[in-house]
C-alpha positions as CSV (number, residue, x, y, z in Angstrom):
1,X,101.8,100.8,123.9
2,X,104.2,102.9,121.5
3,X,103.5,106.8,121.5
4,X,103.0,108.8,124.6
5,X,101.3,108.3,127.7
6,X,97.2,108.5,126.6
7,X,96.6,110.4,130.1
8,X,98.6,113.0,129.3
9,X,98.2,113.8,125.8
10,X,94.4,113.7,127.0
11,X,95.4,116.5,129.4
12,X,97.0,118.7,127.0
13,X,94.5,118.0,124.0
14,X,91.8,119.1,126.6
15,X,93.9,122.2,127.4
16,X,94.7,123.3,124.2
17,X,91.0,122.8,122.7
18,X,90.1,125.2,125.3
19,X,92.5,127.9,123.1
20,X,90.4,127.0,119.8
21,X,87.4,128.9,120.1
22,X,85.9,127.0,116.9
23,X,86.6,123.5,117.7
24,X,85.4,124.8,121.5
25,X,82.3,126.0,120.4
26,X,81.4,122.5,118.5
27,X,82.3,120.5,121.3
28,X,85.7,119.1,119.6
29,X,86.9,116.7,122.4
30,X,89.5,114.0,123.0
31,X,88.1,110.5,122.3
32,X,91.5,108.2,122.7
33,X,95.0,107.0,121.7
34,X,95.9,103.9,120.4
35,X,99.6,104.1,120.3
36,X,100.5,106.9,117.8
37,X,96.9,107.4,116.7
38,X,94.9,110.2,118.2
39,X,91.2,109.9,118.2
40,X,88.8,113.0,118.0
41,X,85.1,113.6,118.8
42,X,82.3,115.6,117.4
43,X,79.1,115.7,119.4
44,X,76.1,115.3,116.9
45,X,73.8,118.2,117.5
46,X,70.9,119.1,115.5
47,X,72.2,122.6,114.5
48,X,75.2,120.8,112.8
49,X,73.1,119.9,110.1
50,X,74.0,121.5,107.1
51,X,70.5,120.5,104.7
52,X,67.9,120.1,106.5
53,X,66.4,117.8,103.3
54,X,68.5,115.2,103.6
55,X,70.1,115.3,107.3
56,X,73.2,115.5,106.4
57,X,75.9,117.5,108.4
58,X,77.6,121.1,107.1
59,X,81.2,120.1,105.4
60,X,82.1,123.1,107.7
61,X,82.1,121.1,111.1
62,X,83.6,117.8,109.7
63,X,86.7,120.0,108.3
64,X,86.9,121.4,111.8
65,X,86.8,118.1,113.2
66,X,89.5,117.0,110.9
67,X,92.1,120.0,110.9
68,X,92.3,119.8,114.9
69,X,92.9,116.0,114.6
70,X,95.1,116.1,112.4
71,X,97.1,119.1,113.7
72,X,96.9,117.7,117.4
73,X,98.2,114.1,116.3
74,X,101.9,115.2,116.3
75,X,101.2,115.4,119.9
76,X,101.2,111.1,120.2
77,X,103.7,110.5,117.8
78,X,107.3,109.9,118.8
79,X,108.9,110.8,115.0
80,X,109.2,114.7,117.0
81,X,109.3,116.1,120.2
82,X,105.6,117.8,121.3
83,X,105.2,120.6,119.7
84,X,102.2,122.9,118.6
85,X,101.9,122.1,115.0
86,X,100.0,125.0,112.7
87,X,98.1,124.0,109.6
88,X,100.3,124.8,106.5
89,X,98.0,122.8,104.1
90,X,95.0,120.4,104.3
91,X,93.0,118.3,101.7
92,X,90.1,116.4,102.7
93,X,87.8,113.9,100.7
94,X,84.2,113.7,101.5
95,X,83.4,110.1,101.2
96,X,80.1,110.1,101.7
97,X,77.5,111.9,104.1
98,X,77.5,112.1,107.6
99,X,73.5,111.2,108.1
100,X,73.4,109.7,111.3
101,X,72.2,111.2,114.2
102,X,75.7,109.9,115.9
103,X,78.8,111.4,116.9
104,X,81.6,112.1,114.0
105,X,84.6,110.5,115.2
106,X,88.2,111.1,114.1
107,X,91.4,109.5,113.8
108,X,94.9,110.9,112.5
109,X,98.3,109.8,112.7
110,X,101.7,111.1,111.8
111,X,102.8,109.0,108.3
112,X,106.4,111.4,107.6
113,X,108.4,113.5,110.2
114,X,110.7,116.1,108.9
115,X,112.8,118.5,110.5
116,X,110.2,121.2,110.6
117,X,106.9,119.8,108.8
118,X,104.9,116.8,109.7
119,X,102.9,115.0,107.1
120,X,99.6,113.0,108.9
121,X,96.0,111.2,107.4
122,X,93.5,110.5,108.9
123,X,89.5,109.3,108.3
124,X,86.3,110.6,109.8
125,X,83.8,108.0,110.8
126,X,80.2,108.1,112.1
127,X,79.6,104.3,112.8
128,X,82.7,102.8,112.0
129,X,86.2,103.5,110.7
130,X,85.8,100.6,108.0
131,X,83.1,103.3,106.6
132,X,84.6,106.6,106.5
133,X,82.8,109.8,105.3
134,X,85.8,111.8,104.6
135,X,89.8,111.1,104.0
136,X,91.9,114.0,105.4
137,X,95.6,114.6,104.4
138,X,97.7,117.4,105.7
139,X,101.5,118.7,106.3
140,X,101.8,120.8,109.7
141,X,104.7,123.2,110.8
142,X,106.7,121.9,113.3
143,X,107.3,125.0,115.4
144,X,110.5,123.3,117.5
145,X,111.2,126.5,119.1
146,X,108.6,126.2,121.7
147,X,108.9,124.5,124.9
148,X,106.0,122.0,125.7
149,X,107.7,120.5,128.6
150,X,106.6,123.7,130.4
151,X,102.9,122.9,128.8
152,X,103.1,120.1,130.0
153,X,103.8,121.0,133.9
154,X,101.0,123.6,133.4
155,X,98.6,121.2,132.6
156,X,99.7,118.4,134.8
157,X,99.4,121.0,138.1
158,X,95.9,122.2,136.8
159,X,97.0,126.0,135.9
C-alpha cells in the first residue's frame, strides 16, 4: 500500500475530530484509507434532514462532511509531510440529493502538492461512489511549521 500507515492516520483523524466541535457533533468519523485516499463518514440521522418533503439531507452537513475530508486527506498523502492543513478555499457540486436513509460517505485525495498549499477532490456518496451526490474541490494551507511527529507520539501513547 502507498501512503501512510491506515492505523495511524486512523489514530490521529480520530484525535483531531475530537478538536472540531462541528464535524464532532455530526458524528464525522474515520471510514478508511486506501493508499493516498482518505475515507470519511457521516452517520445518517433523522435530524440531518434538511426538507422534511422530500427527505433529503441539509447541504449544511454534506459541506461539513466534505471540508474535514478534504482538509484531513493531506494527512495520507506522501506529496508533504503531516501537517494540519486549514481551508483556504472550497467549491463543492451537489450532484444530486442525498435521500437515503444511509450513511454519507466521503472520499478525498491530494491531486497537486506545492510548497505551502495542497490542492485535493473528492466525491460524497450514499450507496456508492460510481453515484456521487456532490463533487468537492479545494486548496488547503500547508502550515509546515508545525511538528506532527510530536502529534503523532501523543496519540500513539493515548494522551
Amino acid at each position: 500500500m502507498s501512503g501512510r500507515d491506515a492505523n495511524r492516520v486512523r489514530l490521529l483523524v480520530d484525535r483531531m475530530s475530537d478538536y472540531i466541535p462541528h464535524a464532532d457533533e455530526l458524528g464525522i468519523c474515520f471510514a478508511g484509507v486506501d493508499g493516498e485516499k482518505l475515507t470519511m463518514r457521516l452517520p445518517w440521522r433523522e435530524e440531518l434532514v434538511g426538507n422534511p418533503t422530500t427527505g433529503a439531507v441539509h447541504g449544511g452537513a454534506i459541506t461539513v462532511l466534505m471540508d474535514q475530508t478534504l482538509g484531513i486527506a493531506g494527512l495520507c498523502s506522501e506529496q508533504v509531510p503531516p501537517t494540519i492543513t486549514p481551508t483556504l478555499d472550497l467549491r463543492i457540486d451537489h450532484l444530486r440529493v442525498a435521500t437515503t436513509q444511509s450513511d454519507i460517505m466521503a472520499t478525498a485525495w491530494v491531486y497537486r502538492a506545492t510548497r505551502k498549499i495542497l490542492f485535493l477532490e473528492g466525491i460524497a456518496w450514499c450507496d456508492s461512489p460510481d453515484e456521487p451526490i456532490a463533487k468537492a474541490t479545494g486548496s488547503f494551507v500547508v502550515m509546515q511549521e508545525l511538528d506532527l511527529e510530536k502529534l503523532w507520539q501523543l496519540v500513539e501513547s493515548g494522551e
